[in-house]
N, C-alpha and C positions, 0 to 999 in steps of 0.2 A: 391667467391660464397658461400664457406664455412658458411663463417662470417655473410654473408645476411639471408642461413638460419637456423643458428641459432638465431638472431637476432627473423626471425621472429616465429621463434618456443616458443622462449620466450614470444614473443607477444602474440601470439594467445593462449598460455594456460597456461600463466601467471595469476595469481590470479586475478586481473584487470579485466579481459576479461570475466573470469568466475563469478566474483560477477556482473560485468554488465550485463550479460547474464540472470542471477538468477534473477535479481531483475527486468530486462522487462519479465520476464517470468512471475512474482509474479505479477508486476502492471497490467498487460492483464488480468491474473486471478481476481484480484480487480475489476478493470472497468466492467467484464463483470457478478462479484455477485455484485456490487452496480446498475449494468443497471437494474439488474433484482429486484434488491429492489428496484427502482422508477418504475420501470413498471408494476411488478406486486404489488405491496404494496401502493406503494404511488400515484400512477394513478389511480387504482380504487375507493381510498376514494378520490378523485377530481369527478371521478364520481358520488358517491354516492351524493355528496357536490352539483356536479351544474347538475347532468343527463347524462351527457358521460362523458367518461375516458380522453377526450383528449378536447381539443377547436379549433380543427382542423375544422371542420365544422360550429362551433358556431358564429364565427365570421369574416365576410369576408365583405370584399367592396368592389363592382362591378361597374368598373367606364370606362364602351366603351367595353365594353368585356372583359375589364382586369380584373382581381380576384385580392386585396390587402388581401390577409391571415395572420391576423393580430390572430387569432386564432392561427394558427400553430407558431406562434413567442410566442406568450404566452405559449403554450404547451411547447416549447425549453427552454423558461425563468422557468418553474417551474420543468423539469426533472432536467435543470441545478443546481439551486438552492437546489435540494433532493441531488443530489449527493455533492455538495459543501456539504450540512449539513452532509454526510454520511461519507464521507471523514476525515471532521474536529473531530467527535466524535470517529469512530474507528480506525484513523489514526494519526492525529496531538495530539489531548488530549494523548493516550496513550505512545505517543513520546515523549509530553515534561514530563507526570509526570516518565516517564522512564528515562531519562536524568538530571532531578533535582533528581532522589535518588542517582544516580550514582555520578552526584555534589556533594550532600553533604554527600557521603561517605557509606551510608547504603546501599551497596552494600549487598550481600547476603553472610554468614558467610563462610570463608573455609568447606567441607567437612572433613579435619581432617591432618593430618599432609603428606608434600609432600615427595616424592619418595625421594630424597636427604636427608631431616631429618630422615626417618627411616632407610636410608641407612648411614649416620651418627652416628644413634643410636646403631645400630646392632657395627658398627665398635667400637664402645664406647663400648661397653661391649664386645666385642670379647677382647678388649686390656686388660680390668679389668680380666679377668678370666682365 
């Protein structure tokens, strides 16, 4: 019984669990400033463009009392499409040119020499003196 909960103590606050945790936490926070840059940003200049924010209304086909909301499908296609574009720009762009510096090596310079070299160094001149 021991052995199970340590098992799962490792589990659950193992680093694993904690960067997946972080990072649903972050993409929620994402979805829901990209929702609001298609809804507020990007819907009302559709309004502006055809008269309403949305084509929810605009376009429907009434066929026996049925309503085909072909509006409201186009509405879904172009918040879809803002956020696919919002996504690629401050998410995917900044990832790959983030990922091709680190490839080819221009990484960002040491701040200056490590805890080991100056503790090396200190014993290098303690020896000389």
């Amino acid at each position: 019984m021991k052995k199970l909960m340590k098992e799962f103590k490792d589990f659950a606050f193992g680093g694993n669990l904690i960067e997946v945790a972080v990072a649903l936490v972050m993409a929620l926070a994402l979805v829901a400033l990209i929702g609001g840059l298609v809804e507020f940003v990007l819907m009302p200049i559709v309004g502006i463009i055809f008269g309403e924010p949305n084509f929810d209304n605009a376009l429907v086909l009434t066929i026996n009392d049925s309503e085909i909301r072909f509006g409201s499908f186009l509405t879904a296609l172009v918040t879809f499409i803002g956020i696919a574009i919002a996504v690629y720009f401050f998410v995917v762009k900044p990832y790959k040119a983030y990922t091709a510096r680190v490839a080819a090596g221009d990484e960002e310079p040491a701040a200056g020499p490590s805890e080991i070299d100056l503790l090396t160094e200190i014993r290098d001149s303690l020896a000389k003196g």
